[in-house]
DOVO-271462 format. One record per residue (C-alpha): residue number from 1; residue in one letter; x, y, z. Coordinates in Angstrom, 1 decimal. Layout:
NODE,NUM,a,X,Y,Z
...
//
This chain:
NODE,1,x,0.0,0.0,0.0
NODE,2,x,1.1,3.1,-1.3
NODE,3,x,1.7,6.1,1.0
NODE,4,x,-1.6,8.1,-0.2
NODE,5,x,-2.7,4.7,0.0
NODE,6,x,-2.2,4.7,3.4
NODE,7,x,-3.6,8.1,4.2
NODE,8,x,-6.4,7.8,2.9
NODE,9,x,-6.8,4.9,5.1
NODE,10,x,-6.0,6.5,8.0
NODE,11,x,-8.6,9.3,7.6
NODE,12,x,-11.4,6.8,6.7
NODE,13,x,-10.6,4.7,10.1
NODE,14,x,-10.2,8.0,12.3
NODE,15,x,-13.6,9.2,10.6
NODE,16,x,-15.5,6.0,11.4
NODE,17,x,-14.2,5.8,15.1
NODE,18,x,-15.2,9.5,15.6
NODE,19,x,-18.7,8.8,14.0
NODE,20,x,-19.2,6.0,16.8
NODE,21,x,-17.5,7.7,19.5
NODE,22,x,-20.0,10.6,18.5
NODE,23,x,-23.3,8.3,18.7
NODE,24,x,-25.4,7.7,21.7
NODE,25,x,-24.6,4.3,22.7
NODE,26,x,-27.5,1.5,23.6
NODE,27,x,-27.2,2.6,27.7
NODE,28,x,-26.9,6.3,26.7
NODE,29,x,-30.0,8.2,28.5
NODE,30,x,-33.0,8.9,26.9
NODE,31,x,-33.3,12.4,25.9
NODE,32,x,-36.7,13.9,27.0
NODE,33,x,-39.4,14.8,24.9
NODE,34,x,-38.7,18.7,23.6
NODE,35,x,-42.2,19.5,25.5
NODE,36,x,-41.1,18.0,28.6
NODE,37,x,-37.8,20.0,28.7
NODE,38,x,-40.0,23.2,28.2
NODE,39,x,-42.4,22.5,30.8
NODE,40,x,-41.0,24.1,34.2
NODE,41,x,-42.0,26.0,37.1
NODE,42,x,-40.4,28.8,35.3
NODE,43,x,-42.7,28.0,32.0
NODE,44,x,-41.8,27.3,28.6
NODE,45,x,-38.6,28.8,27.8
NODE,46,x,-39.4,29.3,24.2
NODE,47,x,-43.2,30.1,25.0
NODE,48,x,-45.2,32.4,22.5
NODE,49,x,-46.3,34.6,25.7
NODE,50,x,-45.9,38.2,25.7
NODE,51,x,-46.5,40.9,28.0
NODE,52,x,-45.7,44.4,26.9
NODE,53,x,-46.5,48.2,27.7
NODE,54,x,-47.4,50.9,25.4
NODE,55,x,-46.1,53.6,28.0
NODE,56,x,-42.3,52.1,28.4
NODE,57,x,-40.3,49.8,26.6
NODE,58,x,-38.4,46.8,28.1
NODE,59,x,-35.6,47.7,29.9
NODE,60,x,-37.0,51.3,29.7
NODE,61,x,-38.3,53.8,32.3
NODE,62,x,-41.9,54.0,33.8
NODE,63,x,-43.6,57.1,33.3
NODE,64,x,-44.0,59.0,36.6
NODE,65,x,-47.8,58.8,36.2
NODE,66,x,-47.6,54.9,37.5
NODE,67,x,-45.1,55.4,40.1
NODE,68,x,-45.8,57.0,43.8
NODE,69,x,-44.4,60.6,42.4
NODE,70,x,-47.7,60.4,40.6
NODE,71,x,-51.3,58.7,40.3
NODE,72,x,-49.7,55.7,41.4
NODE,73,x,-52.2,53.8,39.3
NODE,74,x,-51.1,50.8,37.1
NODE,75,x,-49.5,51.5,33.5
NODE,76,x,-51.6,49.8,30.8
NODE,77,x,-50.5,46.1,29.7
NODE,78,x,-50.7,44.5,26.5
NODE,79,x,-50.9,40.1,27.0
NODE,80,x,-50.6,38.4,23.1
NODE,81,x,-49.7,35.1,22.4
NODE,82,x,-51.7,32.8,25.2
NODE,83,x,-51.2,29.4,24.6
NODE,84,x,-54.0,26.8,23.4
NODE,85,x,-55.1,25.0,26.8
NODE,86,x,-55.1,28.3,29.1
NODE,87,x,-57.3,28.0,31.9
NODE,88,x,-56.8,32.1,33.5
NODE,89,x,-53.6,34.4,34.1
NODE,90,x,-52.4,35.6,36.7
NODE,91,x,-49.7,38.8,37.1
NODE,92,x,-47.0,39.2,39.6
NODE,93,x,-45.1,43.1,39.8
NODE,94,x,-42.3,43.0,41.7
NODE,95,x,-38.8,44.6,42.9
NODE,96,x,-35.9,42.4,43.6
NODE,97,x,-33.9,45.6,43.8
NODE,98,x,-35.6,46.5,47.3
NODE,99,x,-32.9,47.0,50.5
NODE,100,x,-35.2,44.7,52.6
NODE,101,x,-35.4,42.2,49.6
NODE,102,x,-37.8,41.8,46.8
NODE,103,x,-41.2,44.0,47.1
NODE,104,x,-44.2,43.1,45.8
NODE,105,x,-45.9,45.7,44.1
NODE,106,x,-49.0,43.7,42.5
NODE,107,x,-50.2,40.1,42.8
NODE,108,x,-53.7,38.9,40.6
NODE,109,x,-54.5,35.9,39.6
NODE,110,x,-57.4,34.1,38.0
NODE,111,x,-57.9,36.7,35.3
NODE,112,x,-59.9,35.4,32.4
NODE,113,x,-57.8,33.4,30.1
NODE,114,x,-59.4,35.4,26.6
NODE,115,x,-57.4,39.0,28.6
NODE,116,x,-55.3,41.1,26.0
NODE,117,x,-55.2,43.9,27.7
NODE,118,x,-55.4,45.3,31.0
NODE,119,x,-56.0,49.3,30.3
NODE,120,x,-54.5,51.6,33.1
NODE,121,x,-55.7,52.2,36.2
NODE,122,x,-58.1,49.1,35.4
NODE,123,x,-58.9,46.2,37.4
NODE,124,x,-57.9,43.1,35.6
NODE,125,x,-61.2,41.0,36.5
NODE,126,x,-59.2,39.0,38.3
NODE,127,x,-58.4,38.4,42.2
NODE,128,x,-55.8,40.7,43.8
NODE,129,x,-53.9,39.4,46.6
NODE,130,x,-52.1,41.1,49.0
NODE,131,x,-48.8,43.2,47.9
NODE,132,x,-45.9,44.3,50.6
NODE,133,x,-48.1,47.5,50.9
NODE,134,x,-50.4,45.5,52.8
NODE,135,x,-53.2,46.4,50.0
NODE,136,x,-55.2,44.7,47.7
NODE,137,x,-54.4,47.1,44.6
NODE,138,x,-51.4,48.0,42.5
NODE,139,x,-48.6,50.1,44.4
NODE,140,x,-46.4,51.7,42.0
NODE,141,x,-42.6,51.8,42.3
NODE,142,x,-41.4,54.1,44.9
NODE,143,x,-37.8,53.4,45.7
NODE,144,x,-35.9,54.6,48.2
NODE,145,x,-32.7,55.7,46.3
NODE,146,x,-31.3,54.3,43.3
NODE,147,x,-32.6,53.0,39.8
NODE,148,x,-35.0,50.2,40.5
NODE,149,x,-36.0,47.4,38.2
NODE,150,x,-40.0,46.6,38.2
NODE,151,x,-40.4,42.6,37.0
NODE,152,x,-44.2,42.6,35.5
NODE,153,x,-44.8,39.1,35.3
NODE,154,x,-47.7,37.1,33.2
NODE,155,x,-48.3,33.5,33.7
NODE,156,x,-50.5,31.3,31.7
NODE,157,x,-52.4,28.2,33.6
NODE,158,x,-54.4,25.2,33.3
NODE,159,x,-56.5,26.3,35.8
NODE,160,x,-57.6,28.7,38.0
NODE,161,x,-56.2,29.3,41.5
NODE,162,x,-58.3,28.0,44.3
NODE,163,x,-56.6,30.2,47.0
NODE,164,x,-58.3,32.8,50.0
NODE,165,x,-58.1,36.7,48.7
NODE,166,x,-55.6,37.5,51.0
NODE,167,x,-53.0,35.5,49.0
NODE,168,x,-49.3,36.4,49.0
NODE,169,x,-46.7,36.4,46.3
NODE,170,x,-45.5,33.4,47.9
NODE,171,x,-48.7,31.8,48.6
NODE,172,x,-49.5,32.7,44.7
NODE,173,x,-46.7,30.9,43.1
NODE,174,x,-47.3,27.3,45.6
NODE,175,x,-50.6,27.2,43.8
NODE,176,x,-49.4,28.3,40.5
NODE,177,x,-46.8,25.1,40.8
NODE,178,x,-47.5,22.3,38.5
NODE,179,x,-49.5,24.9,36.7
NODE,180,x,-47.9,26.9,34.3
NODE,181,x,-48.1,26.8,30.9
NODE,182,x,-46.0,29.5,30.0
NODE,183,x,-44.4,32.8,31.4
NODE,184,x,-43.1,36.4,30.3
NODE,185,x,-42.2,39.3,31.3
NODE,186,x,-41.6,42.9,30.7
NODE,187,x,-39.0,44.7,32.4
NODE,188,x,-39.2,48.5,33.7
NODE,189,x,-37.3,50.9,35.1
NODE,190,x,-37.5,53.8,37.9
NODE,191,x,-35.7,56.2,39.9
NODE,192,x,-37.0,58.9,41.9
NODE,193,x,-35.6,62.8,40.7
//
């Protein structure tokens, strides 16, 4: 055999053992069905849910108007892309930037599943639970010092939420567990002049 010969060889039996070494073998573990690896407490990673604002962009600043500096009413919420199967909503506002730890600024759940849009100052039709203001109601952001992010949060469920009205955050996402279809969230920003 030739040198080329030989080669040539060479690169077929080096290509063959890096195509088995490559493939799964008969004990390799099962890969999960792509659904199943979506599904989480956290929702579909890839989900078609969106929530988004027509007053401030993600990753942009809240208008005054929705914050404590001003009518401290909710800013108006846009919700597209529910998946087949959803049973009701529910909407978490938060502030992990908080000194004393993440404050909850708005928690509903059990809005109607056919929601697109929650206008401002509205109520969503759905139950609101108890925020860190000790209220039943939106509290806009109000931070003490600092820029502040604001986590609006839409989740998408099989069912609705069997829980008392004076529900927590906490309380909130234990029902919600097993639950969710699918999750997103918009992002704003605030800082007191």
């Amino acid at each position: 055999m030739g040198a080329s010969s030989k080669a040539v060889f060479g690169l077929l039996i080096a290509t063959a053992l890096l195509i088995a070494g490559c493939s799964p073998g008969r004990n390799a573990p099962q890969q999960e069905p792509l659904n199943r690896q979506l599904n989480s407490e956290e929702g579909i990673k890839m989900g078609t849910l969106k929530i988004s604002s027509p007053v401030f962009d993600n990753n942009g600043m809240i208008p005054k108007k929705y914050t404590c500096d001003g009518e401290d009413i909710n800013p108006p919420l846009l919700i597209d892309g529910v998946p087949e199967g959803t049973k009701s909503l529910a909407l978490i506002v938060d502030d992990p930037d908080a000194p004393m730890g993440t404050w909850v600024h708005w928690v509903v759940w059990n809005i109607n599943a056919d929601t697109r849009e929650i206008g401002e100052g509205e109520k969503t039709g759905g139950v609101e639970g108890m925020n860190d203001f000790r209220k039943h109601s939106y509290g806009g952001p109000c931070p003490p010092s600092g820029t502040h992010r604001y986590f609006f949060k839409v989740y998408a469920l099989d069912s609705e939420l069997n829980i008392p009205d004076n529900s927590d955050k906490d309380a909130v996402e234990e029902a919600m567990s097993g639950h969710i279809l699918d999750k997103a969230e918009l992002v704003g920003l605030y800082r007191r002049s």
